[in-house]
N, CA, C and O atoms as a printed pandas DataFrame, in Angstrom:
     atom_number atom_name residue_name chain_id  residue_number  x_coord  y_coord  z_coord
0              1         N          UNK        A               1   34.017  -56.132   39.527
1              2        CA          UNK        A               1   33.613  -55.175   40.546
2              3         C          UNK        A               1   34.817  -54.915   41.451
3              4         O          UNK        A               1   35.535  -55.847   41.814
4              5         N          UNK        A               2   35.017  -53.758   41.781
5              6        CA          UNK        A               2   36.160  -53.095   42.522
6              7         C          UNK        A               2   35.793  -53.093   44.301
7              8         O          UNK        A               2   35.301  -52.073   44.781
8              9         N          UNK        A               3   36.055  -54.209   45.120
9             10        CA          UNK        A               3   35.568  -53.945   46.238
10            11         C          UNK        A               3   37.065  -54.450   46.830
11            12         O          UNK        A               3   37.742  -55.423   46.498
12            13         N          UNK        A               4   37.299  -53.462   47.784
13            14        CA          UNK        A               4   38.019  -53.581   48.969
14            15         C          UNK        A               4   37.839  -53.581   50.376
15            16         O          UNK        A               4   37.525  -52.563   50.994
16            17         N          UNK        A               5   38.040  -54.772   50.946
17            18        CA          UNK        A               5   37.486  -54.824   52.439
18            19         C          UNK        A               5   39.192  -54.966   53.406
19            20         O          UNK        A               5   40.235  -55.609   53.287
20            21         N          UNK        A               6   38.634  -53.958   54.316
21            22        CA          UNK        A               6   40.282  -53.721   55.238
22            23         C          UNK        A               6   39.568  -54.442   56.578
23            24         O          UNK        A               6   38.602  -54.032   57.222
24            25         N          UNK        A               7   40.612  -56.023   56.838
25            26        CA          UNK        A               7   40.427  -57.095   57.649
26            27         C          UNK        A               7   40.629  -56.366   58.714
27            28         O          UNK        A               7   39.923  -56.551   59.706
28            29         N          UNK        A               8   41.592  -55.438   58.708
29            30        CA          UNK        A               8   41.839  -55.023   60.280
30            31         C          UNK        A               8   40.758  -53.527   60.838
31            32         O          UNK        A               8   40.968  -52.807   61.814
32            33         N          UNK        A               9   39.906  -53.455   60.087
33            34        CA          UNK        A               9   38.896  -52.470   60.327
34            35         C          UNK        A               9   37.996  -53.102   61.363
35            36         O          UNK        A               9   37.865  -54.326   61.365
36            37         N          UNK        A              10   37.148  -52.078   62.552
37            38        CA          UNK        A              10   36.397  -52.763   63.635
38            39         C          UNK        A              10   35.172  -52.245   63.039
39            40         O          UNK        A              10   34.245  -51.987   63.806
40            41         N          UNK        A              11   34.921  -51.913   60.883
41            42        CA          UNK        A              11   34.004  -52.116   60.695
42            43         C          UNK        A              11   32.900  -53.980   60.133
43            44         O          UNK        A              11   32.850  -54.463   59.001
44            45         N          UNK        A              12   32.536  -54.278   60.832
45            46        CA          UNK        A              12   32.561  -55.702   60.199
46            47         C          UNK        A              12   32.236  -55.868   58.653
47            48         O          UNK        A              12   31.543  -55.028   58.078
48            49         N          UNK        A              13   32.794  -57.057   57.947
49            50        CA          UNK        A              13   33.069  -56.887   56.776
50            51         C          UNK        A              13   31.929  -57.142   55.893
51            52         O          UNK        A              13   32.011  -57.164   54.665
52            53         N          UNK        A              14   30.863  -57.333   56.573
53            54        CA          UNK        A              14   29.200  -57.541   55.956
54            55         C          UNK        A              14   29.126  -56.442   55.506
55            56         O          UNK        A              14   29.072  -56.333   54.281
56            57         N          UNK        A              15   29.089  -54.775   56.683
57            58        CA          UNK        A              15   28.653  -53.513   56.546
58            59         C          UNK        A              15   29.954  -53.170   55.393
59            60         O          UNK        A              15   29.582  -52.822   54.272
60            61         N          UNK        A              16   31.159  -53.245   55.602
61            62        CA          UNK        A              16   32.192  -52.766   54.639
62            63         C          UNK        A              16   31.680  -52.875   52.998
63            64         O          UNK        A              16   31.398  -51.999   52.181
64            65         N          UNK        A              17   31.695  -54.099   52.931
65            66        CA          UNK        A              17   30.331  -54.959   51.768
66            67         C          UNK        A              17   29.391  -53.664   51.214
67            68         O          UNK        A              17   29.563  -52.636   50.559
68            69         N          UNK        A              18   28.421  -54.288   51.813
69            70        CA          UNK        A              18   27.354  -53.123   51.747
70            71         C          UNK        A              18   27.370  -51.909   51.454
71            72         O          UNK        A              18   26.541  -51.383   50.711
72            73         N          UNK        A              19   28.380  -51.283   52.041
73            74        CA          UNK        A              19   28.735  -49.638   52.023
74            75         C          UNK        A              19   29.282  -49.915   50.947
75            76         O          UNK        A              19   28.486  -49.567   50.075
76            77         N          UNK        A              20   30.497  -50.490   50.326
77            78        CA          UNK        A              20   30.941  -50.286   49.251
78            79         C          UNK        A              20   29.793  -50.609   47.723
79            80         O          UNK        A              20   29.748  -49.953   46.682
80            81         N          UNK        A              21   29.249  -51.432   47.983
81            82        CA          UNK        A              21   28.252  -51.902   46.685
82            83         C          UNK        A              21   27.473  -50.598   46.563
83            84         O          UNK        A              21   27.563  -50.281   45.376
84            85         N          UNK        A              22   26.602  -49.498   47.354
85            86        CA          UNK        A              22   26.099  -48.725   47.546
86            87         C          UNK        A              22   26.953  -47.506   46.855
87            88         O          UNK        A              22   26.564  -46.783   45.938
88            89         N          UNK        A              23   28.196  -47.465   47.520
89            90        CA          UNK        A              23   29.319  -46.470   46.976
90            91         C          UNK        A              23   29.076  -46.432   45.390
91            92         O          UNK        A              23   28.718  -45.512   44.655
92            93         N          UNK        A              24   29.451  -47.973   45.096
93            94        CA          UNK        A              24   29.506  -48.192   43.275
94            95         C          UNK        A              24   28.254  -47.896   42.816
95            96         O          UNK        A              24   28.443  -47.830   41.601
96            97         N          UNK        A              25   27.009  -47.659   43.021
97            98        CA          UNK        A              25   25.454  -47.562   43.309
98            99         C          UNK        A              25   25.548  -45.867   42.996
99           100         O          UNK        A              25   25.169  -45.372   41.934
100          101         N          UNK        A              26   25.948  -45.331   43.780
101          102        CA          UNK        A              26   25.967  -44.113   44.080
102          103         C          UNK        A              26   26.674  -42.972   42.669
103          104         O          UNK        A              26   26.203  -42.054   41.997
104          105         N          UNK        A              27   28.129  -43.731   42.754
105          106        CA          UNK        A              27   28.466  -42.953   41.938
106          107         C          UNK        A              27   28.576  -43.403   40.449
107          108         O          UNK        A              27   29.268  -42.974   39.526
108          109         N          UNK        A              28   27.491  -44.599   40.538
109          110        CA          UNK        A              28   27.239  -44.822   38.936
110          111         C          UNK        A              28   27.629  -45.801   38.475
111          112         O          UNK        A              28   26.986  -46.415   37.624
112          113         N          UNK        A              29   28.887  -46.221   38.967
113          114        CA          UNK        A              29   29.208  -47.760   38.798
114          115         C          UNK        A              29   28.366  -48.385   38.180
115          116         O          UNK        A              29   28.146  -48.561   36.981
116          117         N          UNK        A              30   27.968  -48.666   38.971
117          118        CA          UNK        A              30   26.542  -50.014   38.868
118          119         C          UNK        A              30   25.580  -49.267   38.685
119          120         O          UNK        A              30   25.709  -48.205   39.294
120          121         N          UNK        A              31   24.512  -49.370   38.011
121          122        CA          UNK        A              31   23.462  -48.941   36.948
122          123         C          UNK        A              31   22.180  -50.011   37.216
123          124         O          UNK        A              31   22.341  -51.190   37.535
124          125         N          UNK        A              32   21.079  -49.453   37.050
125          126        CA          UNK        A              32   20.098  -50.211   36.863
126          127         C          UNK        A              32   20.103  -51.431   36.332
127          128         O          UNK        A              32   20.913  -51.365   35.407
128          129         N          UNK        A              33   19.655  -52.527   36.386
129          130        CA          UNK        A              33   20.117  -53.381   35.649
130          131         C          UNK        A              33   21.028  -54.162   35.337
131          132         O          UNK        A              33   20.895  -54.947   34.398
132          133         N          UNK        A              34   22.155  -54.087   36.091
133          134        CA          UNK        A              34   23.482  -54.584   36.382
134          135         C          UNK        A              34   23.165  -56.145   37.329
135          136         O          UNK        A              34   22.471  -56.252   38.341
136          137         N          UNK        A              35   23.759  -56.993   36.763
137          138        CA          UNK        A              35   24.049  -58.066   37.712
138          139         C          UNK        A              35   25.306  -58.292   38.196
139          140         O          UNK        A              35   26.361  -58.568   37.624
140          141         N          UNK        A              36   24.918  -58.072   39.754
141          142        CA          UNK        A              36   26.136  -58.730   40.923
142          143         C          UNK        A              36   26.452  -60.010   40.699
143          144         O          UNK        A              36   25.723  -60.954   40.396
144          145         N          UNK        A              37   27.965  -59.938   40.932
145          146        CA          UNK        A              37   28.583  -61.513   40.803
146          147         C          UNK        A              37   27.281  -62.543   41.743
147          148         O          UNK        A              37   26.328  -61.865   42.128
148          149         N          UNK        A              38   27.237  -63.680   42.007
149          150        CA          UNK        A              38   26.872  -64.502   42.156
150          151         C          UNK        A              38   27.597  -64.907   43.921
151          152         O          UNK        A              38   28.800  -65.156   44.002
152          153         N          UNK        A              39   26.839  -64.919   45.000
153          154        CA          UNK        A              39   27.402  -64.980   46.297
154          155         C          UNK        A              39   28.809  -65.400   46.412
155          156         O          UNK        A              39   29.704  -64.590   46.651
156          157         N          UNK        A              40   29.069  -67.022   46.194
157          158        CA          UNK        A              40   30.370  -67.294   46.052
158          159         C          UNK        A              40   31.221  -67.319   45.140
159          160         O          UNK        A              40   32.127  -68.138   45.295
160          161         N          UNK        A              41   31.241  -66.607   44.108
161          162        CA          UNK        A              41   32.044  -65.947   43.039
162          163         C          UNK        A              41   32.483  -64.355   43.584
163          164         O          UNK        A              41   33.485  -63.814   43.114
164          165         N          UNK        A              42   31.706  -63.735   44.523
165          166        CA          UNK        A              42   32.110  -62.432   45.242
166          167         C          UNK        A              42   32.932  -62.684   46.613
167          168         O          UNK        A              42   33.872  -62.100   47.154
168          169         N          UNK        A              43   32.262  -63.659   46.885
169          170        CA          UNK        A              43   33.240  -64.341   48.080
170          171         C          UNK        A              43   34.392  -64.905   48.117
171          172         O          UNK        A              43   35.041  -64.921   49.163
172          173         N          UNK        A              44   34.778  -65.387   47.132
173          174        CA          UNK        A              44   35.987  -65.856   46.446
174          175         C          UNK        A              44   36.855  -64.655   46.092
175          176         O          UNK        A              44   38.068  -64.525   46.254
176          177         N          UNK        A              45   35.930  -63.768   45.550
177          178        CA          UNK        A              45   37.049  -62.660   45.047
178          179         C          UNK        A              45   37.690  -61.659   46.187
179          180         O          UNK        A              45   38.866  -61.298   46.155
180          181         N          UNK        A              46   37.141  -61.430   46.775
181          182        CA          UNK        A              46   37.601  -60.880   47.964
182          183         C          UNK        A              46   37.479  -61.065   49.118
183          184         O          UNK        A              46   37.035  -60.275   49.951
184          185         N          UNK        A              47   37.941  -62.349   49.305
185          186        CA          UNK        A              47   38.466  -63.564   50.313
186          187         C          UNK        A              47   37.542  -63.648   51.710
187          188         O          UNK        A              47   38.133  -63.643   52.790
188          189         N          UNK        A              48   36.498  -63.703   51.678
189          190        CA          UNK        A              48   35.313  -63.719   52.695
190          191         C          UNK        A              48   34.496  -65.149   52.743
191          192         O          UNK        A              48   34.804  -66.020   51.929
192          193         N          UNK        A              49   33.731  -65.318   53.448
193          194        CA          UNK        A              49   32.920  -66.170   54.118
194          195         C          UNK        A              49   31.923  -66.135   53.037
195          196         O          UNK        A              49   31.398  -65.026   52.939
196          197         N          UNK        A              50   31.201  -67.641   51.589
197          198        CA          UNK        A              50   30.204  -66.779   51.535
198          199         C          UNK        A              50   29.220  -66.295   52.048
199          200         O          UNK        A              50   28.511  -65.603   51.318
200          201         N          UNK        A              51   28.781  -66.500   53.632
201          202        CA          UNK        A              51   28.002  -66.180   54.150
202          203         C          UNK        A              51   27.724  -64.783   54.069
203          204         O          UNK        A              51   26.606  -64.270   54.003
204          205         N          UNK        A              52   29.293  -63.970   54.082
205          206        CA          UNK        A              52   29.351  -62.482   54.029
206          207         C          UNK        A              52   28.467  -61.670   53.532
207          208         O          UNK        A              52   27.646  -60.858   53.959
208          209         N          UNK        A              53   28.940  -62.210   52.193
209          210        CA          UNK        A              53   28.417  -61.882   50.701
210          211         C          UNK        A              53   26.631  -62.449   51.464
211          212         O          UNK        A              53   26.103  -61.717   52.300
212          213         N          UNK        A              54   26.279  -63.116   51.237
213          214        CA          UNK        A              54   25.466  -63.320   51.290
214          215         C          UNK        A              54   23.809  -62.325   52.161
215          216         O          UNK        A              54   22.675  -61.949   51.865
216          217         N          UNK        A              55   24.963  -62.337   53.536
217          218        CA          UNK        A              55   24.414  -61.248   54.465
218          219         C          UNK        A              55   24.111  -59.671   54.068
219          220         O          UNK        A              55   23.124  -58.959   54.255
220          221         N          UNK        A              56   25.321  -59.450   53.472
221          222        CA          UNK        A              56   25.084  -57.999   52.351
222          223         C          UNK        A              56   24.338  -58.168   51.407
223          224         O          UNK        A              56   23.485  -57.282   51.466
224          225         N          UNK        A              57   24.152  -58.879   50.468
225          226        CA          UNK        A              57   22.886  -59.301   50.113
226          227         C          UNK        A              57   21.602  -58.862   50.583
227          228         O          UNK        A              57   20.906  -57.872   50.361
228          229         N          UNK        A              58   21.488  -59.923   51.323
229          230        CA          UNK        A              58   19.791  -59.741   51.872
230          231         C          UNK        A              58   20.060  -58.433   52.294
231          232         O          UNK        A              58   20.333  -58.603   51.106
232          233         N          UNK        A              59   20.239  -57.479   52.661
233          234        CA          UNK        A              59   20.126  -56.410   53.556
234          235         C          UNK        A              59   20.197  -55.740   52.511
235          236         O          UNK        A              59   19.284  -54.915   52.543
236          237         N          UNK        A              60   20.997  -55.613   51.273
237          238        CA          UNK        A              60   20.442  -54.866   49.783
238          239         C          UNK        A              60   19.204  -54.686   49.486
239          240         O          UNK        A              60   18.419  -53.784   49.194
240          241         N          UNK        A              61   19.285  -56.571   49.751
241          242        CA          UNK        A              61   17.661  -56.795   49.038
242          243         C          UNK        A              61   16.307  -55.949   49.938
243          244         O          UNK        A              61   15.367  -55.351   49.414
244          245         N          UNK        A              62   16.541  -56.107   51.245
245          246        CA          UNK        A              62   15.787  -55.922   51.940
246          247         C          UNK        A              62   15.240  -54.358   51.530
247          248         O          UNK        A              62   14.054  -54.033   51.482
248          249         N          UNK        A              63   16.545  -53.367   51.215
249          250        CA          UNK        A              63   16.395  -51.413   51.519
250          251         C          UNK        A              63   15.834  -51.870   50.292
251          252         O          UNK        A              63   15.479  -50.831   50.848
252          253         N          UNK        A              64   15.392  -52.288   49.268
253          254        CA          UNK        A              64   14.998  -52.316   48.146
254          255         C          UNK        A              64   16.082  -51.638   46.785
255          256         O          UNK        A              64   15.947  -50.871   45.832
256          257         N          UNK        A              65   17.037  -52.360   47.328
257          258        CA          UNK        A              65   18.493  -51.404   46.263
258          259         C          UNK        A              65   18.576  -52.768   45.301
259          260         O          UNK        A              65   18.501  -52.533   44.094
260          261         N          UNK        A              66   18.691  -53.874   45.613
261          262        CA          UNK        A              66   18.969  -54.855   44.606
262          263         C          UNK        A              66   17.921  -55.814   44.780
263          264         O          UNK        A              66   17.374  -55.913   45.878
264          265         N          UNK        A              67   17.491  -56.731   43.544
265          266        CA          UNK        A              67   16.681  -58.090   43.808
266          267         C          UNK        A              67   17.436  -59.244   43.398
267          268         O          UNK        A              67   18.275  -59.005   42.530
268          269         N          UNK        A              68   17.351  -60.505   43.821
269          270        CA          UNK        A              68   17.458  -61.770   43.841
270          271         C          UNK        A              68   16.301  -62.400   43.466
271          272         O          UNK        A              68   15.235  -62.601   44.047
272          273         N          UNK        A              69   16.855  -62.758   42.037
273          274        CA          UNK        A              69   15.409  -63.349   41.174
274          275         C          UNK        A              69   16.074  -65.185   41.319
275          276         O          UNK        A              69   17.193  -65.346   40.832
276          277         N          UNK        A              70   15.621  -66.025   41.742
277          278        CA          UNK        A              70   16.309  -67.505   42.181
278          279         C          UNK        A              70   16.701  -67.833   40.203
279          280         O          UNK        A              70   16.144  -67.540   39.144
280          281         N          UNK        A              71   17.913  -68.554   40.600
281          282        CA          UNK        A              71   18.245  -69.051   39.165
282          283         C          UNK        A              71   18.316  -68.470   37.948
283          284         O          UNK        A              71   18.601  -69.018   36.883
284          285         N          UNK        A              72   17.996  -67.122   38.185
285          286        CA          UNK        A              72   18.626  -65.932   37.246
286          287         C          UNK        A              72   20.006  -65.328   38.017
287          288         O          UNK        A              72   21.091  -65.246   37.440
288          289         N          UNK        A              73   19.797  -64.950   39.313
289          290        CA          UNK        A              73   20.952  -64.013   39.617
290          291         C          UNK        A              73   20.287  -63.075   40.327
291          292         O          UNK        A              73   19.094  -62.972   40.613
292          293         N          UNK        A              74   21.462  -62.243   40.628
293          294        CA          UNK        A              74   21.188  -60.707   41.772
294          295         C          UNK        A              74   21.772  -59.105   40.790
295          296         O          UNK        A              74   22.869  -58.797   40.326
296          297         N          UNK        A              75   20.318  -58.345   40.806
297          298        CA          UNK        A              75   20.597  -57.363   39.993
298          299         C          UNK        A              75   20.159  -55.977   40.768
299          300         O          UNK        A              75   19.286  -55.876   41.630
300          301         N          UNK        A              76   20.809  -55.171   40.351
301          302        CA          UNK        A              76   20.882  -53.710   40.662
302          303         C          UNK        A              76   19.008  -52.863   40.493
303          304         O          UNK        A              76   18.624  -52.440   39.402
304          305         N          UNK        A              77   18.289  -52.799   41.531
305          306        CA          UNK        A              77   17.041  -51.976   41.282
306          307         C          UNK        A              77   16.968  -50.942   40.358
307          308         O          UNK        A              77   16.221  -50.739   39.401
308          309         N          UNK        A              78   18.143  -50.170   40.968
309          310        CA          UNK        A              78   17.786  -48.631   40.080
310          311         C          UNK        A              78   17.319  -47.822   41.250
311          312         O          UNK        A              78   16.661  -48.218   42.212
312          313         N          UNK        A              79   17.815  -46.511   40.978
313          314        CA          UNK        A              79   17.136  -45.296   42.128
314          315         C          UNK        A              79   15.692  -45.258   41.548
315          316         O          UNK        A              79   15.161  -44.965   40.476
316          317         N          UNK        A              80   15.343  -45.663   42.685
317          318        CA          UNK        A              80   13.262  -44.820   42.283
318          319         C          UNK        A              80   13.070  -44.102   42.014
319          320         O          UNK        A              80   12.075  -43.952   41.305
320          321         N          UNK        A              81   14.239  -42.608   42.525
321          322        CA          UNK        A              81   13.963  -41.323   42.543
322          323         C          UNK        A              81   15.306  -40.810   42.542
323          324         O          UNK        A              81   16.224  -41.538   42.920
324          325         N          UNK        A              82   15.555  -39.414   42.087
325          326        CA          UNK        A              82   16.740  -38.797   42.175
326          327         C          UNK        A              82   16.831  -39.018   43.635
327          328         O          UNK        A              82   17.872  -39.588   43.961
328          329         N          UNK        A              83   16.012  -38.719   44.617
329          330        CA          UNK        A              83   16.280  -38.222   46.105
330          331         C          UNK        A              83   16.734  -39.792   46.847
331          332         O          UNK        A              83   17.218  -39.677   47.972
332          333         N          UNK        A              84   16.612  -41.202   46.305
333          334        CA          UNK        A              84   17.040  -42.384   46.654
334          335         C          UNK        A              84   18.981  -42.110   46.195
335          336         O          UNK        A              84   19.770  -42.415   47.089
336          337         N          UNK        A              85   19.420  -41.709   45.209
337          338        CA          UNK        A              85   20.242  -41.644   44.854
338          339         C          UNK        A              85   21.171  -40.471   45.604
339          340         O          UNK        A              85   22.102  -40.806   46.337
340          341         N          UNK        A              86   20.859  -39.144   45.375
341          342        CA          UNK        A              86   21.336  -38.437   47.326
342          343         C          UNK        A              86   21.802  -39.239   48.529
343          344         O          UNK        A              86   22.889  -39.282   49.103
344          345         N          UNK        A              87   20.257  -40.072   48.804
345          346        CA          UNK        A              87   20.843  -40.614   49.952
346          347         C          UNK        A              87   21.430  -41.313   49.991
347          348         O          UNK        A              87   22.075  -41.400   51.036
348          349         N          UNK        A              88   21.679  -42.359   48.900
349          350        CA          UNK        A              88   23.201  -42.973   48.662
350          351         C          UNK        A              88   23.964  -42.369   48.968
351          352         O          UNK        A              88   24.716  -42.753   49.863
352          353         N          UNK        A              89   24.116  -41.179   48.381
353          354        CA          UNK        A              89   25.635  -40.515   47.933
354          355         C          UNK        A              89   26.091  -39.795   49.582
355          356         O          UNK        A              89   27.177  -39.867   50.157
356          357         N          UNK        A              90   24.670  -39.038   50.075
357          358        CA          UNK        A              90   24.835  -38.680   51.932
358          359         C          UNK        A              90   25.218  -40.034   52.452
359          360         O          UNK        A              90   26.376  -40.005   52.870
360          361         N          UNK        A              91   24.700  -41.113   52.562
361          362        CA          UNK        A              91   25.002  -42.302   53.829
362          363         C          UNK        A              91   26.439  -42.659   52.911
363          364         O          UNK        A              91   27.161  -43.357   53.623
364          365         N          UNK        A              92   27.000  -42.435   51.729
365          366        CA          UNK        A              92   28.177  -42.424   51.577
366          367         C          UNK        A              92   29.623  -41.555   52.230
367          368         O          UNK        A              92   30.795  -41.828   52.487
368          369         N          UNK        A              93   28.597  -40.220   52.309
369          370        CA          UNK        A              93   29.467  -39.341   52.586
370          371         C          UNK        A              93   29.778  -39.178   54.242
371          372         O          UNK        A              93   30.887  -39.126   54.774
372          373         N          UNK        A              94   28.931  -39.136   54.654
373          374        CA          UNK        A              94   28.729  -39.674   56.727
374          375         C          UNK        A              94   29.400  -40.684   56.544
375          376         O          UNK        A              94   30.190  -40.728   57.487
376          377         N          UNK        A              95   29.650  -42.004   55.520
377          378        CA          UNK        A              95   30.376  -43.171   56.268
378          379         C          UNK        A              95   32.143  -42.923   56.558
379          380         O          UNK        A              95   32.877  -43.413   57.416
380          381         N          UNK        A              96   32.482  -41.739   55.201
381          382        CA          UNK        A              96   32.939  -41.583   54.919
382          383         C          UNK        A              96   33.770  -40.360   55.975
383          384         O          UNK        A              96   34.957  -40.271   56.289
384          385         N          UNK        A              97   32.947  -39.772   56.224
385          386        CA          UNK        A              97   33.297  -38.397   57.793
386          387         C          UNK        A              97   33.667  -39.391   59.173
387          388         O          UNK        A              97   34.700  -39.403   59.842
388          389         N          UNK        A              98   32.609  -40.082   59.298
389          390        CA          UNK        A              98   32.602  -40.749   60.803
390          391         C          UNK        A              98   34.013  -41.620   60.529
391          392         O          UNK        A              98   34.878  -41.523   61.400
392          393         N          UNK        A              99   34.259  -42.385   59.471
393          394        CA          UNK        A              99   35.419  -43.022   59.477
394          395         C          UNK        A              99   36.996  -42.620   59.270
395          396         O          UNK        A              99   38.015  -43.308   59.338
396          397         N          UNK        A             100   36.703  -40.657   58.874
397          398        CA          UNK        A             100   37.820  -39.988   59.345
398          399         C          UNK        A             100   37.798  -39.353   60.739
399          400         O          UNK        A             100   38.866  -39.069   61.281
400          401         N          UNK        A             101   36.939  -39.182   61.181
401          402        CA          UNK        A             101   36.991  -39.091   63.065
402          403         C          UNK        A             101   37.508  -40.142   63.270
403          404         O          UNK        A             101   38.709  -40.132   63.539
404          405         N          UNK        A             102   36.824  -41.348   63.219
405          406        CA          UNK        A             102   37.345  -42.064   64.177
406          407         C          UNK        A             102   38.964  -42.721   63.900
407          408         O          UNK        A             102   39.588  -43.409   64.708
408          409         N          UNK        A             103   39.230  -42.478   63.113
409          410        CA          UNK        A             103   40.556  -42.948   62.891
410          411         C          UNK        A             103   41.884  -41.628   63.045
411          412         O          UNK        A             103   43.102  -41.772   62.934
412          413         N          UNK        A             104   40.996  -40.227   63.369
413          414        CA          UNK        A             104   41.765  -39.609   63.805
414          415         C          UNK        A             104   42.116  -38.997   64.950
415          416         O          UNK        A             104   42.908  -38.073   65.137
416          417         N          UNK        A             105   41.100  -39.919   66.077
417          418        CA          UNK        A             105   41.542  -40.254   67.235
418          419         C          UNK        A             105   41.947  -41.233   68.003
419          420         O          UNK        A             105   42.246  -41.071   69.187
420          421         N          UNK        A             106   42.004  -42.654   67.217
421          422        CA          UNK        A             106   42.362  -43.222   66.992
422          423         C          UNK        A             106   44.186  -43.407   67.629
423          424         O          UNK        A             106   44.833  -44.022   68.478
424          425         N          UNK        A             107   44.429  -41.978   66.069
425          426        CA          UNK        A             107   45.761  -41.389   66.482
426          427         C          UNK        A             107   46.270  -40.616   67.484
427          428         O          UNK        A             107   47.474  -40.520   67.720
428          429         N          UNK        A             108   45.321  -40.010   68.139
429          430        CA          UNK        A             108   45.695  -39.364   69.184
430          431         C          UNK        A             108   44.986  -37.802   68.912
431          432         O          UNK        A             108   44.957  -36.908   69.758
432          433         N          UNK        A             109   44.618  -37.744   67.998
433          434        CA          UNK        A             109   44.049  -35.796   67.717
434          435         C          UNK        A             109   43.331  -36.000   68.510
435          436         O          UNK        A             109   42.952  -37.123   68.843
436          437         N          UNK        A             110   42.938  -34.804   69.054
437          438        CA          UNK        A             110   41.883  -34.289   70.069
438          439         C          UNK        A             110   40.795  -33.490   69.350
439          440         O          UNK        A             110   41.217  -32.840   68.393
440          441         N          UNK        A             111   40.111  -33.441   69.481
441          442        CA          UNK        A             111   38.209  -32.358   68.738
442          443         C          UNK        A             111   39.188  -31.905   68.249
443          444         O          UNK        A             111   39.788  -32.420   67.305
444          445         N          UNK        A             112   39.662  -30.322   69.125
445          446        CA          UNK        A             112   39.862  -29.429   68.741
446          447         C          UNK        A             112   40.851  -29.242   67.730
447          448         O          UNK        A             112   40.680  -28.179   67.133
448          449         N          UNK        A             113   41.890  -29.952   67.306
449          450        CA          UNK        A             113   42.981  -30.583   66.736
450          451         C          UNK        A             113   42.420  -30.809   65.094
451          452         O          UNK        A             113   42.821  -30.177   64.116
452          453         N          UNK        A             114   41.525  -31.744   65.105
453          454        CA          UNK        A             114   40.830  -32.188   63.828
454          455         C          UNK        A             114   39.878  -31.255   63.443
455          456         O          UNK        A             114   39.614  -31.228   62.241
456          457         N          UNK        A             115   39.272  -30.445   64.217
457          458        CA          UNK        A             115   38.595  -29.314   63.929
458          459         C          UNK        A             115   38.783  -28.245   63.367
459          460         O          UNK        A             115   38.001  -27.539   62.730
460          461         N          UNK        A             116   40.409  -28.057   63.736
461          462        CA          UNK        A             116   41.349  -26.908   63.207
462          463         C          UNK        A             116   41.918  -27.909   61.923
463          464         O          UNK        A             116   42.444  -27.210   61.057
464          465         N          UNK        A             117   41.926  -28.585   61.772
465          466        CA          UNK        A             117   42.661  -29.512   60.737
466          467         C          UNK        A             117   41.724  -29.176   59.075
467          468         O          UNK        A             117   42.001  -28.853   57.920
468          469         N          UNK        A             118   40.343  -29.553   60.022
469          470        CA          UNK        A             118   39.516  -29.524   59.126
470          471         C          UNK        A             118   38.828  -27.697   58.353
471          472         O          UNK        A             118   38.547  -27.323   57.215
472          473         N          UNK        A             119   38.819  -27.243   59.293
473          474        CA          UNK        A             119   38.464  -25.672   58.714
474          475         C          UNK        A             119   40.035  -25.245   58.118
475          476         O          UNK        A             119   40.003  -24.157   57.544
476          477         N          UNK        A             120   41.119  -25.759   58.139
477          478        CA          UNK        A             120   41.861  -24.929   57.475
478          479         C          UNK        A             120   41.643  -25.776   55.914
479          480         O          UNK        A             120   41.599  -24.972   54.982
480          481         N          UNK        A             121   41.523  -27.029   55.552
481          482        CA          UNK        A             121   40.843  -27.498   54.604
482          483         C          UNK        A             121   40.065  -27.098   53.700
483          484         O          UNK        A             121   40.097  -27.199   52.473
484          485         N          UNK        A             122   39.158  -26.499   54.615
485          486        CA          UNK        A             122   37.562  -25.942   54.077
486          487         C          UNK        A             122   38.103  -24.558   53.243
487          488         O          UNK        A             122   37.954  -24.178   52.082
488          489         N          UNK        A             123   38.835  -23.978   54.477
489          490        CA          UNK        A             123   39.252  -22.582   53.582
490          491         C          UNK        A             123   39.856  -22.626   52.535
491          492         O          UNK        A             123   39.517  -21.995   51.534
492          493         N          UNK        A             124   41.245  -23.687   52.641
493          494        CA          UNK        A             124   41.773  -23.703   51.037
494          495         C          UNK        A             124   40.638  -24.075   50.089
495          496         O          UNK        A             124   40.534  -23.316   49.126
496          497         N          UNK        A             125   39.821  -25.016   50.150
497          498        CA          UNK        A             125   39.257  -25.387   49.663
498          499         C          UNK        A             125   37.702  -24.612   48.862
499          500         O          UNK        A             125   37.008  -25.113   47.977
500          501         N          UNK        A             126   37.536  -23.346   49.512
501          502        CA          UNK        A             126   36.943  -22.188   49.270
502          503         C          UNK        A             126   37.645  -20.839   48.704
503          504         O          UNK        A             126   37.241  -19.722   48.381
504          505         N          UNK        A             127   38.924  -21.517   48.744
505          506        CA          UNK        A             127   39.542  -20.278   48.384
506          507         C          UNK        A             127   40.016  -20.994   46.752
507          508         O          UNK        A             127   40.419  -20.128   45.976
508          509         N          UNK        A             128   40.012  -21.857   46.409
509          510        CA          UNK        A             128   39.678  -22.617   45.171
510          511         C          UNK        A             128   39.084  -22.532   44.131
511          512         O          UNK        A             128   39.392  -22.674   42.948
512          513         N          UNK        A             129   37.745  -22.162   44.938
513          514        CA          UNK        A             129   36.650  -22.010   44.032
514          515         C          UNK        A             129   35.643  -20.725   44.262
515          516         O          UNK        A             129   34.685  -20.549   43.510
């Protein structure tokens, strides 16, 4: 599994977790039926607490995205519905917006700055297609 967590992010690395397993969720990665490494075999791999792992976990388990069957392992639900799988891919895409705001004031842009940044984007990007 391909997960990258950035230590110096003031997102904590439970939610980083989470968002990313969801990401792989989203765009197919991970499939129905898929089993997640094992708490401290994920914790090991990308140098965390296993508590981490663990915490992302339950909070999987909880939205009803993955189960924890004891002494089998932790496996992938499956979208219920196309419209579970959207909202993956939306609470992907908002994590994904809010975390270019905020890091582009961060730098110093102002609204209006990133606003103009962003519609000249849009236009190439319409003028594309």
């Amino acid at each position: 599994m391909n997960i990258t967590l950035d230590f110096r992010s003031d997102t904590p690395l439970y939610v980083q977790l989470l968002a990313q397993i969801k990401h792989l969720i989203a765009n197919g990665t991970l499939r129905q039926g898929d089993q997640l490494p094992p708490v401290r075999t994920l914790a090991d791999e990308v140098k965390v607490n296993f508590n981490t792992v663990a915490r992302a976990y339950r909070l999987l388990d909880a939205e009803g995205i993955i189960s924890t069957q004891h002494g089998r392992g932790t496996f992938i639900l499956g979208s219920s519905s196309e419209g579970q799988a959207a909202n993956l891919c939306k609470d992907d895409f908002e994590r994904l917006t809010q975390r270019y705001l905020t890091e582009s004031k961060k730098l110093g842009y102002t609204v209006t700055e990133i606003e103009m940044m962003i519609n000249a984007h849009l236009s190439a990007l319409k003028n594309n297609h």
